[in-house]
N, C-alpha and C positions, 0 to 999 in steps of 0.2 A: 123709425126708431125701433130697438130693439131691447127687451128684457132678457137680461140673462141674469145667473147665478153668481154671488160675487165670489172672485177669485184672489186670495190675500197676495199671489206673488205676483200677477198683470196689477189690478186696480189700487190696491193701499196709495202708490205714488199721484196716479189724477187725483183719486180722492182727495189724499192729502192739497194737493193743490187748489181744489173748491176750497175747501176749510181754510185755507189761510186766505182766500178771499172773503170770508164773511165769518172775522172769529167770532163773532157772538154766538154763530151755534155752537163751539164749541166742536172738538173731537171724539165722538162716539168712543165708547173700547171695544173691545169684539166679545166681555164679558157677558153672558147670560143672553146668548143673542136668541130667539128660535127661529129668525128669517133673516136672513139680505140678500140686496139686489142691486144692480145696476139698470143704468138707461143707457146706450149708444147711439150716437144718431153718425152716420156715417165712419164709422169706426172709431170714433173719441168717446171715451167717455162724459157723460155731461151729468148725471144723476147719480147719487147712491142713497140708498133705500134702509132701513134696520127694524126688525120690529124684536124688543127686547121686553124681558120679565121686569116688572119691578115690584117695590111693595110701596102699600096704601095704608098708611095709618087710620083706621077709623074707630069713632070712638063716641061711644054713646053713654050719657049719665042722665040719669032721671033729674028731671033738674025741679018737680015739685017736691019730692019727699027726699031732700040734701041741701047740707048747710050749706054754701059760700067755701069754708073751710075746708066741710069733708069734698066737693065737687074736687077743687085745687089738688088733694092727696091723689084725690084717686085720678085725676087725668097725667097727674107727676109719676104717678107708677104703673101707667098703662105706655105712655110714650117713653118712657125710659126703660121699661121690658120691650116696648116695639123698636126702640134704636137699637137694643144691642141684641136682640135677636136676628135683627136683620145683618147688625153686623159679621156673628155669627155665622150667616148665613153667605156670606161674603157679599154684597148687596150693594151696590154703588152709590144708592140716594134712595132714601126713602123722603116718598111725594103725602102730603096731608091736605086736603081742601077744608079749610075752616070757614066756618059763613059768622065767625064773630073775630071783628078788627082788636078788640082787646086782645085776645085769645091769640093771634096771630104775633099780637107784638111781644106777647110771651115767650110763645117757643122762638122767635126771632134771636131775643134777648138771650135765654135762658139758655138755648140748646142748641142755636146758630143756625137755623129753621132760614133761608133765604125765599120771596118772592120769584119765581117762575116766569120769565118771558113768555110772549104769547100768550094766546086763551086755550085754560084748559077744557078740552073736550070731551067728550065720552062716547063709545058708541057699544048698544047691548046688544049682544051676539048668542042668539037664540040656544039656549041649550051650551054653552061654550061650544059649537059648531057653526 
């Protein structure tokens, strides 16, 4: 097997043809890439690889000294400056990890917030190096 660098005018076409074997992953864009790659194993392609920017809504409220009400405002004006700054920023999907199911079925409801295939993973990379 071999790694190379992907090549939009060789690869796009295999590519494409993994992906319409398994649409659930769905087709990448080549939007805000800073890596891709291919696999070949005997001159076919059989892999392609992306590693892209996104953004992470996070969002922190003191939840002892706030109302119920005032919590609601102020996470309603924090994700709603984060959707459209990302928009702004031309941004494809901004991702949120909520650890409260209430909380989840809001922006679902409210702001079209979709559950995520897969488990999401994280890994901390020393120094961003």
């Amino acid at each position: 097997m071999i790694l190379r660098d992907f090549n939009i005018f060789k690869d796009i076409l295999p590519i494409d043809r993994i992906f319409k074997k398994q649409p659930e992953l769905g087709v990448p864009s080549l939007r805000h890439v800073i890596d891709n790659c291919v696999i070949e194993k005997d001159e076919e392609l059989i892999a392609y690889g992306v590693i892209k920017f996104f953004a992470e809504a996070i969002m922190i409220i003191d939840r002892e000294n706030t109302r119920k009400r005032e919590k609601a405002e102020a996470l309603t004006k924090i994700i709603e400056r984060g959707i459209s700054s990302s928009k702004n920023m031309g941004i494809e999907k901004l991702f949120l990890i909520s650890n409260d199911e209430n909380f989840s079925k809001v922006l679902m409801r409210k702001y079209g917030f979709r559950r995520c295939s897969g488990e999401t993973l994280a890994l901390e990379l020393e120094n961003g190096r």
